[in-house]
C-alpha positions in Angstrom: -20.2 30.3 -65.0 -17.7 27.4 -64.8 -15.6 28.9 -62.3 -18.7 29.2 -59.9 -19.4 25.4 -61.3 -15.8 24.1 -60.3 -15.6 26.4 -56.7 -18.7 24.9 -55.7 -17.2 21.2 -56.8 -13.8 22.5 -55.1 -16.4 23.5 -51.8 -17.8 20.2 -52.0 -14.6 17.9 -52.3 -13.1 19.9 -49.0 -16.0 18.9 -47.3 -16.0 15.5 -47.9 -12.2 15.3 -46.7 -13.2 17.3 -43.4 -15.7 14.7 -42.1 -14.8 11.9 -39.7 -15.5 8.4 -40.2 -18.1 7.0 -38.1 -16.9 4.8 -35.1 -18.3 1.8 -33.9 -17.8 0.7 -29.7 -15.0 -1.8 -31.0 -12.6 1.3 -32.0 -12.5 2.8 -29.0 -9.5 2.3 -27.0 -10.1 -0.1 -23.9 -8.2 3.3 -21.6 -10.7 5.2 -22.5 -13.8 2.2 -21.3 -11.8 1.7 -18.4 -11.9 5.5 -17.8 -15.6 5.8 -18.3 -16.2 3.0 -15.6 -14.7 4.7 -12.9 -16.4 7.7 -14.0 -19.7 6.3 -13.6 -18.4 4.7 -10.0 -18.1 8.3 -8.9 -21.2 9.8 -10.7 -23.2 7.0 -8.4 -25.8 8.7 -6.0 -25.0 6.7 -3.0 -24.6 9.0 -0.4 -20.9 8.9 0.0 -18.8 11.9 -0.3 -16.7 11.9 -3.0 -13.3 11.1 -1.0 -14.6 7.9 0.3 -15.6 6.3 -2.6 -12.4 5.1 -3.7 -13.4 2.1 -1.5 -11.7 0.5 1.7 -8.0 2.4 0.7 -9.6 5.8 1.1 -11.1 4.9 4.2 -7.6 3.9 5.8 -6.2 6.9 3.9 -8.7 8.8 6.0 -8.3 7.6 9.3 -4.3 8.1 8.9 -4.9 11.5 8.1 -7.4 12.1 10.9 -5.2 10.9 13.4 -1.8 12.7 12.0 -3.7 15.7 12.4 -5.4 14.9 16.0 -1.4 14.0 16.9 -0.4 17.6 15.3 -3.1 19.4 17.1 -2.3 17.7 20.6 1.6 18.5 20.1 0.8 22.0 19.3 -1.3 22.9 22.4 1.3 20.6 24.5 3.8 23.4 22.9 1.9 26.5 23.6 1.3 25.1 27.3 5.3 24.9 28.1 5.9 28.2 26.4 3.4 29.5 28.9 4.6 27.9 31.8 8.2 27.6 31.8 9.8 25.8 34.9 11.2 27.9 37.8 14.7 28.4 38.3 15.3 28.2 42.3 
């Protein structure tokens, strides 16, 4: 009977060593509030799509892209156009 006594003591001890200690909002690391606050900027229900609300900086991001890709496009076609057409040897 006293080796169920001292497993259950044993159980009990192991426990006790296991658990956490309880935090309070001052032990949290200020990464980690910092983290959470931009979280929260992108959980907002504004309307925006998420890749514009990164504020003005996306927005410029954006547009440079945009027009990379409209300059892309319009040297492309301006390619396939002179492949089709080449000039005429007289």
């Amino acid at each position: 009977m006293s080796a169920l006594k001292n497993s259950v003591r044993l159980m009990a001890s192991v426990r006790q060593f296991s658990r956490t200690a309880i935090r309070n909002e001052d032990s949290v690391h200020p990464g980690y509030k910092k983290i959470k606050l931009i979280q929260e900027q992108f959980q907002k229900p504004d309307g925006l799509p998420v890749h514009l609300k990164g504020g003005t900086m996306d927005r410029v991001l954006l547009g440079i892209t945009t027009v990379l890709c409209l300059v892309g496009i319009g040297m492309g076609v301006e390619l396939i156009y002179d492949l089709a057409n080449p000039p005429k040897n007289n």
